[in-house]
LUMKOLDO-161066 format. One record per residue (C-alpha): residue number from 1; residue in one letter; x, y, z. Coordinates in pm, whole numbers, plus 50000, padded with zeros to 5 digits. Each point is the difference from the previous one (the first is absolute). Layout:
[NUM; "A"; [X; Y; Z]] ...
***
This chain:
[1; "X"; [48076; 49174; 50530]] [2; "X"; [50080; 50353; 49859]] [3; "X"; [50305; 49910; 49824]] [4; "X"; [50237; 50341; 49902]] [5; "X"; [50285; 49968; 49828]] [6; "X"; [50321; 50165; 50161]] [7; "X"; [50202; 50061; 49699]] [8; "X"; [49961; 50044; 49584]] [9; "X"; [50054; 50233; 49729]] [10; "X"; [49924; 50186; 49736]] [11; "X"; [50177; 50125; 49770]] [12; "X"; [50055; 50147; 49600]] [13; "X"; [50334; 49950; 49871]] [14; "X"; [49978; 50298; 49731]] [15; "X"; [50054; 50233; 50308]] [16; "X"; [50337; 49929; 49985]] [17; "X"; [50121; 49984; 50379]] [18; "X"; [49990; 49632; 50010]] [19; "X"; [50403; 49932; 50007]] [20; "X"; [49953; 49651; 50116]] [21; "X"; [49772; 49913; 49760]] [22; "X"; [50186; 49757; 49722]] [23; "X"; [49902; 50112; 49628]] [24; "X"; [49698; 49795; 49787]] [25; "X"; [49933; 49774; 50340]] [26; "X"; [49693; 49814; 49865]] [27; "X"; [49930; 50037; 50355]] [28; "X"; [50107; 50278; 50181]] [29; "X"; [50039; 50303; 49691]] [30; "X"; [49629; 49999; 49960]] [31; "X"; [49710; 50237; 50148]] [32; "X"; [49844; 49883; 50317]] [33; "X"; [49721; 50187; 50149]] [34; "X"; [49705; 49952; 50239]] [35; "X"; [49703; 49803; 49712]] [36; "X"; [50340; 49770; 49968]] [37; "X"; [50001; 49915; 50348]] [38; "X"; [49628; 49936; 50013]] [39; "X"; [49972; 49649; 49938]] [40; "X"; [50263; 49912; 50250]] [41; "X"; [49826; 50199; 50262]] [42; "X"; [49647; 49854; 49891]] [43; "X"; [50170; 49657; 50060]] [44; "X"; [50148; 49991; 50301]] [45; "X"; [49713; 50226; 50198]] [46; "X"; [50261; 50295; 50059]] [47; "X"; [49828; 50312; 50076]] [48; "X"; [50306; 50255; 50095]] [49; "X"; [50346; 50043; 49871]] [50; "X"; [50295; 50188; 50091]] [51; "X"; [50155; 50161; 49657]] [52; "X"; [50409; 49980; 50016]] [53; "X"; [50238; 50245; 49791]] [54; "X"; [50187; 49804; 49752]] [55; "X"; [50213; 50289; 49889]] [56; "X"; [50255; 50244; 50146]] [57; "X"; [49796; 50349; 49943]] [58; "X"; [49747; 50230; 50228]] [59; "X"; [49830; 49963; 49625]] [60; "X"; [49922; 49667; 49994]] [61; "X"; [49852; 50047; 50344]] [62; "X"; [49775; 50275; 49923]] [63; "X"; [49902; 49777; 49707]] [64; "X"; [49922; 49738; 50222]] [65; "X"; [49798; 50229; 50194]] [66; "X"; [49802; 50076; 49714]] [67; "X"; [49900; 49671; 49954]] [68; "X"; [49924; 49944; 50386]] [69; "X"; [49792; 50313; 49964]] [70; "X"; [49752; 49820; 49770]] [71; "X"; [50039; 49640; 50080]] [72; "X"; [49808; 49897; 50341]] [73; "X"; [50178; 49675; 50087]] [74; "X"; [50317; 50243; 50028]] [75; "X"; [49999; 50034; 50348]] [76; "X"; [50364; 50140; 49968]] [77; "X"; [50275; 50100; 49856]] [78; "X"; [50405; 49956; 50038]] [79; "X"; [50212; 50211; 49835]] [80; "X"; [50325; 50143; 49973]] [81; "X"; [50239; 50347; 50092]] [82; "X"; [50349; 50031; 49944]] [83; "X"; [50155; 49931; 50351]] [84; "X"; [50315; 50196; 49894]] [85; "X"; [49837; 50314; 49957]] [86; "X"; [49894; 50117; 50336]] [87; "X"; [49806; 50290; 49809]] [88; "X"; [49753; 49739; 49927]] [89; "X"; [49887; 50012; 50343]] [90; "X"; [49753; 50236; 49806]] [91; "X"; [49895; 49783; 49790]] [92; "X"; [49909; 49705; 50235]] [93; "X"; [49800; 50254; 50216]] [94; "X"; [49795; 50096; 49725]] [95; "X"; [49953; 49609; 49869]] [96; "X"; [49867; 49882; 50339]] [97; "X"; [49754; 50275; 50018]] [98; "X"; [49850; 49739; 49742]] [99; "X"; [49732; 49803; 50180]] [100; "X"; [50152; 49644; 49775]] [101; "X"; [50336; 50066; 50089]] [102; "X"; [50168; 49783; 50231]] [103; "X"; [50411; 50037; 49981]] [104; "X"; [50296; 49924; 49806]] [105; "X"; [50194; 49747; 49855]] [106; "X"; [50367; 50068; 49861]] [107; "X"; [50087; 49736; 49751]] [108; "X"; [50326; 49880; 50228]] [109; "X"; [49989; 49678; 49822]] [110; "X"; [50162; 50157; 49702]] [111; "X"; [50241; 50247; 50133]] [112; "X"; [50381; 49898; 50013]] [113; "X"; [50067; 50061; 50345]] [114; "X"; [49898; 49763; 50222]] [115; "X"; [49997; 50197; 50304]] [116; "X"; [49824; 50344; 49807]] [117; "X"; [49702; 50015; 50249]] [118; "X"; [50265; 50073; 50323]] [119; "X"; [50189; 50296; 49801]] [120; "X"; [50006; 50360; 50194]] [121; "X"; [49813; 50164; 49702]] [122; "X"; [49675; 49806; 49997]] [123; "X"; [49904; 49980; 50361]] [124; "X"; [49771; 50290; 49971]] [125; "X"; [49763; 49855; 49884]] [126; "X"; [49956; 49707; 50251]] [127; "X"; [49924; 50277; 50245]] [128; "X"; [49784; 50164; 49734]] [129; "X"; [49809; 49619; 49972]] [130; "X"; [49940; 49997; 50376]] [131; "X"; [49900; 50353; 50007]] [132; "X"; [49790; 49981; 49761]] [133; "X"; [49853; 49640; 50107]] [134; "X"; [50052; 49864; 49680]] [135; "X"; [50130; 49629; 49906]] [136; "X"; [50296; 49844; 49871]] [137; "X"; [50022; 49761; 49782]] [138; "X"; [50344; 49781; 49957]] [139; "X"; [50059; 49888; 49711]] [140; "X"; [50358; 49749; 50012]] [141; "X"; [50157; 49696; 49957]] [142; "X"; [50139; 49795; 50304]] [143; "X"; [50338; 50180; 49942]] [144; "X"; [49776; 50290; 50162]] [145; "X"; [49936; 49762; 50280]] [146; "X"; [50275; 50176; 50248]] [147; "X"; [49948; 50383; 49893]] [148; "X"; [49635; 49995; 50024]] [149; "X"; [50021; 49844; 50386]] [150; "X"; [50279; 50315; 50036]] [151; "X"; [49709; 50262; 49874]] [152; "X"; [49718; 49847; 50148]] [153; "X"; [50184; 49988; 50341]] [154; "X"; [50055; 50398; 49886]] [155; "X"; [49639; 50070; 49969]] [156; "X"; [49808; 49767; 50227]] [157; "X"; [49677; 50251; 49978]] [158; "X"; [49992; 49999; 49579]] [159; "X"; [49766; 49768; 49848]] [160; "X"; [50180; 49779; 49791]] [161; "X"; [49909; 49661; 49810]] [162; "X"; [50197; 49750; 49793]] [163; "X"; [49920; 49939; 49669]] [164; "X"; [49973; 49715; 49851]] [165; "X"; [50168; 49813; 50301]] [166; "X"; [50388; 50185; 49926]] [167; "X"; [49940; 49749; 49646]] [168; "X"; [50183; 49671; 50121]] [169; "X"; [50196; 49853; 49724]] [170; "X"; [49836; 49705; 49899]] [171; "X"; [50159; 49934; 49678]] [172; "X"; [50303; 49894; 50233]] [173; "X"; [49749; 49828; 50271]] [174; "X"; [50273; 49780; 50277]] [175; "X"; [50002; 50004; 50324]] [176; "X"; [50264; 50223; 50038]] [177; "X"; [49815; 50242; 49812]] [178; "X"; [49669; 49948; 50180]] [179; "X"; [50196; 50011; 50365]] [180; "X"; [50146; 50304; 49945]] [181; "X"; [49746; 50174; 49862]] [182; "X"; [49763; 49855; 50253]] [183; "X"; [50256; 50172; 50320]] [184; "X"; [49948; 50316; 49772]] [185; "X"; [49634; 50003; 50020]] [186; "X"; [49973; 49858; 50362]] [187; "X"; [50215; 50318; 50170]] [188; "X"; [49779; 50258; 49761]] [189; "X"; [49690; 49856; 50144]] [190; "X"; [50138; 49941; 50398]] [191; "X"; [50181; 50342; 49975]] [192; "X"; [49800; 50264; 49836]] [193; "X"; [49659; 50017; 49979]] [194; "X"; [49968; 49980; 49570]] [195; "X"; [49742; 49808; 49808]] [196; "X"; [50063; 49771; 49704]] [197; "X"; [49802; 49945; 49682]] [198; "X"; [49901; 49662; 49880]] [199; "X"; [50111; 50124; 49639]] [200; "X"; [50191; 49953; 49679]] [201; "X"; [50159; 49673; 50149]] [202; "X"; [49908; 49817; 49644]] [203; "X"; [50170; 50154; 49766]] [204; "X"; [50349; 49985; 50223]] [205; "X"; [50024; 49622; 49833]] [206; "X"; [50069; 49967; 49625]] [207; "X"; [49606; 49836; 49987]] [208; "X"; [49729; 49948; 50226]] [209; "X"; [50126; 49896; 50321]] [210; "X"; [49844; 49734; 50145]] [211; "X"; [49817; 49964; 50325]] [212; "X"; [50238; 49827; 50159]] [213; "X"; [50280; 50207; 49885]] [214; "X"; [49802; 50341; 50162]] [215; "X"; [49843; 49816; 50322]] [216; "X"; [50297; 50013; 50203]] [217; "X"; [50100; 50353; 49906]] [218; "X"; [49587; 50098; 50090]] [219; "X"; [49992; 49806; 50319]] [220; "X"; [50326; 50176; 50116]] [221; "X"; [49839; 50375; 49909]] [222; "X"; [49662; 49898; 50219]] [223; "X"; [50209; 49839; 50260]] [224; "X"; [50236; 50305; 50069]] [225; "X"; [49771; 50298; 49918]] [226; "X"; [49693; 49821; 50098]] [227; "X"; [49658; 50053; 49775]] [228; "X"; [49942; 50324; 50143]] [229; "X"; [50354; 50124; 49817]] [230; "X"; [49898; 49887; 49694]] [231; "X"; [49850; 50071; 49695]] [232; "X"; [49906; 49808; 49603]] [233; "X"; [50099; 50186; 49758]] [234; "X"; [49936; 49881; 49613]] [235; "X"; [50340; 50224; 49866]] [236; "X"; [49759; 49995; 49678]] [237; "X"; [50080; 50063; 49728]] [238; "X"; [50336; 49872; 50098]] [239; "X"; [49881; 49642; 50107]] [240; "X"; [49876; 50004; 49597]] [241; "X"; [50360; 49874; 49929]] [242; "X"; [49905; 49698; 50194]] [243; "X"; [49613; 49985; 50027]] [244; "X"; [49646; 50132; 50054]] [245; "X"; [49908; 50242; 50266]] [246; "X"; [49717; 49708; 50091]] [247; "X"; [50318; 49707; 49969]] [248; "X"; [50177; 50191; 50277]] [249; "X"; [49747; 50119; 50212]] [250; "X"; [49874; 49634; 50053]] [251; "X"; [50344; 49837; 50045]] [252; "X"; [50028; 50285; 50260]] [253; "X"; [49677; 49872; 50143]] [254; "X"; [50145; 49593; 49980]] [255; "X"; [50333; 50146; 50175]] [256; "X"; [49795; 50162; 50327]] [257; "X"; [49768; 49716; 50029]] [258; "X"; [50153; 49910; 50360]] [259; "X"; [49889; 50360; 50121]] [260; "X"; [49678; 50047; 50205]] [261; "X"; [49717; 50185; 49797]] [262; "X"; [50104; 50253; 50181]] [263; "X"; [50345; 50057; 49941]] [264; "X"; [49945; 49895; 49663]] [265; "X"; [49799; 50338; 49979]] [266; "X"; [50236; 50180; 50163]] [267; "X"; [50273; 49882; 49666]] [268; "X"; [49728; 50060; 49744]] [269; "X"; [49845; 50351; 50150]] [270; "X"; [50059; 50087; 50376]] [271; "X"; [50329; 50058; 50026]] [272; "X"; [49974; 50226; 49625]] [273; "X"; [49724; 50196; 50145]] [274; "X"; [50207; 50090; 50308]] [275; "X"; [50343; 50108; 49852]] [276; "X"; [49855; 50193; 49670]] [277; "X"; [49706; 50113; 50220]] [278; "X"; [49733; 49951; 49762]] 
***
């Protein structure tokens, strides 16, 4: 199976535009870049990747580019624009003229207001995203759950995709928790047409979560969006707070072993290939 890997990074934190980025991570504050990435890929037989912004500047994208330019298992690239400056329309036009360019992600996660992707000002570029056929990636918490379904419902015809399954909290894992993020995820999959990445669920727990903490959290993203809505995703070099690229990839692998062969292709590569168009 042609395994391709739906979301990672890299990244140098001497650029500067990392804001999220906590200082002298052992981690996180350190250079990551495509030979560092190697062995992972060499281990788990992925072939393609889809390269994610991890900071809040056209820069960093155009950096990212760079790299895609010269690395072949960058199939593409997700970056960034400033929604609130509908001059930037520009800007996006001339990124997706880039043949590794897929679409945007705005880092909505981290801004204040919990309902920033409705407001007047940034609906531009939706239409611009659609116009342009470019993707959207979502990047949330399950606080996000309610406004997302509102600008999905918006934008039926815009390619959009959850990352990192809208990052359920399991450091506070009940079943209260897991219910009502579970009717979150069930009405964005039965009422919008979105994908979901398999992605950066193990470093939501304060250590490696175990498979029987993340099994029924996985079964309810397959059962809702079905295989053919979603995609792995190694969130590396992220998941390095918690474990190897390999370590998650095969727990990954132990957590779709009920699927057919077939939809567990669609998880690992399909359903990648089709959204990013690769």
């Amino acid at each position: 199976m042609d395994h391709v890997d739906s979301h990672h990074h890299f990244w140098h934190p001497a650029r500067g535009d990392y804001g999220w980025m906590p200082a002298d991570d052992p981690v996180l504050s350190v250079p990551y870049h495509p030979a560092d990435l190697a062995p992972g890929l060499q281990a788990t037989g992925v072939t393609r990747t889809v390269l994610v912004q991890a900071a809040p500047t056209v820069a960093e994208t155009e950096y990212l580019l760079g790299i895609a330019d010269c690395t072949p298992h960058v199939a593409k690239v997700v970056g960034w624009i400033d929604f609130e400056d509908p001059d930037q329309k520009n800007t996006l036009q001339r990124l997706a003229r880039h043949p590794k360019f897929a679409g945007v992600r705005p880092m909505i996660q981290d801004l204040p207001d919990d309902l920033w992707m409705l407001k007047p000002e940034v609906q531009w570029a939706y239409d611009a995203l659609i116009e342009m056929d470019l993707t959207f990636d979502a990047l949330g918490f399950p606080r996000h759950q309610a406004p997302f379904l509102e600008l999905l419902n918006r934008y039926p015809d815009m390619r959009v995709v959850l990352d990192h399954c809208l990052k359920p909290q399991l450091r506070s894992h009940s079943d209260d928790s897991f219910r009502t993020w579970a009717e979150g995820m069930t009405r964005l999959a039965q009422e919008t047409g979105a994908f979901c990445k398999l992605s950066g669920l193990v470093t939501e727990a304060d250590e490696l979560p175990s498979d029987d903490l993340l099994a029924p959290y996985v079964d309810h993203i397959l059962s809702v969006f079905g295989p053919q809505r979603v995609m792995w995703g190694s969130d590396w070099p992220v998941a390095r707070l918690r474990c190897d690229y390999a370590d998650w990839h095969a727990q990954a692998l132990r957590l779709t072993t009920g699927l057919s062969q077939a939809d567990r292709a669609q998880v690992f590569s399909g359903t990648a290939k089709r959204f990013y168009r690769l």
